[in-house]
C-alpha positions in Angstrom: 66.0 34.5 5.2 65.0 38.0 5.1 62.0 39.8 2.9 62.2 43.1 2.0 59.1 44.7 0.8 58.2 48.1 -0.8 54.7 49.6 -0.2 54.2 51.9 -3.4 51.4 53.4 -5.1 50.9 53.9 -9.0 52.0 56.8 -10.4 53.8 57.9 -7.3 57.6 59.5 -8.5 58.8 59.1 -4.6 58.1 55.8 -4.4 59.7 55.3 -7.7 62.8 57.0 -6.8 63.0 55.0 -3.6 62.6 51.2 -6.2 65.1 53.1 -8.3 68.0 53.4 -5.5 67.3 49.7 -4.2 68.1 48.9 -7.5 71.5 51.3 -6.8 71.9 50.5 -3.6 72.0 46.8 -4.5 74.7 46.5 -6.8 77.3 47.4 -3.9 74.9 45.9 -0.8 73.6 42.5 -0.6 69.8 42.7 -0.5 67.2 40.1 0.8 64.6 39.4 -1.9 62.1 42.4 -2.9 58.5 42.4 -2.8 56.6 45.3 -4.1 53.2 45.3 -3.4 50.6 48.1 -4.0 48.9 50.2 -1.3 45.7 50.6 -3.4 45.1 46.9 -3.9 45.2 46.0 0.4 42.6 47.4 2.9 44.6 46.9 5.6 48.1 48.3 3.7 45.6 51.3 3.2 44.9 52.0 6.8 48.7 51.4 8.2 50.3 53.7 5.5 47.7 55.8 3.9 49.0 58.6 2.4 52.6 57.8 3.9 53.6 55.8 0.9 56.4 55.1 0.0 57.2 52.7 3.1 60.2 49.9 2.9 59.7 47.1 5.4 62.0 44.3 6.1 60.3 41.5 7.5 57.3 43.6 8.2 59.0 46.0 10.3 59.3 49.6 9.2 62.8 50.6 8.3 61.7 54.1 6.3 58.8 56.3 4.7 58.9 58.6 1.9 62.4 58.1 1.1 65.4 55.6 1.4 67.8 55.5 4.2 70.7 52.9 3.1 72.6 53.4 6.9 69.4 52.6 8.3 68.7 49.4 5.9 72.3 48.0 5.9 72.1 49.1 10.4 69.1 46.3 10.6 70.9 44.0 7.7 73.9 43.9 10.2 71.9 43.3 13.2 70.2 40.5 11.7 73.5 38.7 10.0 
């Protein structure tokens, strides 16, 4: 079963925006469960992504930065059906 997580940082409207069209995106697209986890609160999360935030990862693989790309997301979805 697939994990898909969203690297975000408070007060952040892109990363917002990008939570936002999951929510869209997954009325019409099955999703894999969504983990949100904070930048701020991980060293390690810090030094990968930095400033780059916000970052969606499925299965701890980078699918996109800054903001959501659906073909991309449903693309790896597909290819791991």
């Amino acid at each position: 079963m697939s994990t898909l997580t969203l690297v975000h940082r408070r007060d952040c409207p892109l990363c917002d925006e990008m939570l936002a069209e999951l929510h869209e995106l997954g009325r019409t697209l099955p999703l894999p469960a969504l983990e949100i986890v904070d930048v701020d609160d991980d060293p390690v999360l810090q030094r990968r992504h930095g400033l780059h935030v916000p970052v969606l990862l499925l299965d701890g693989s980078v699918v996109c930065r800054h903001r959501l790309d659906p073909q991309e997301l449903e693309r790896l979805l597909r290819a791991r059906a």
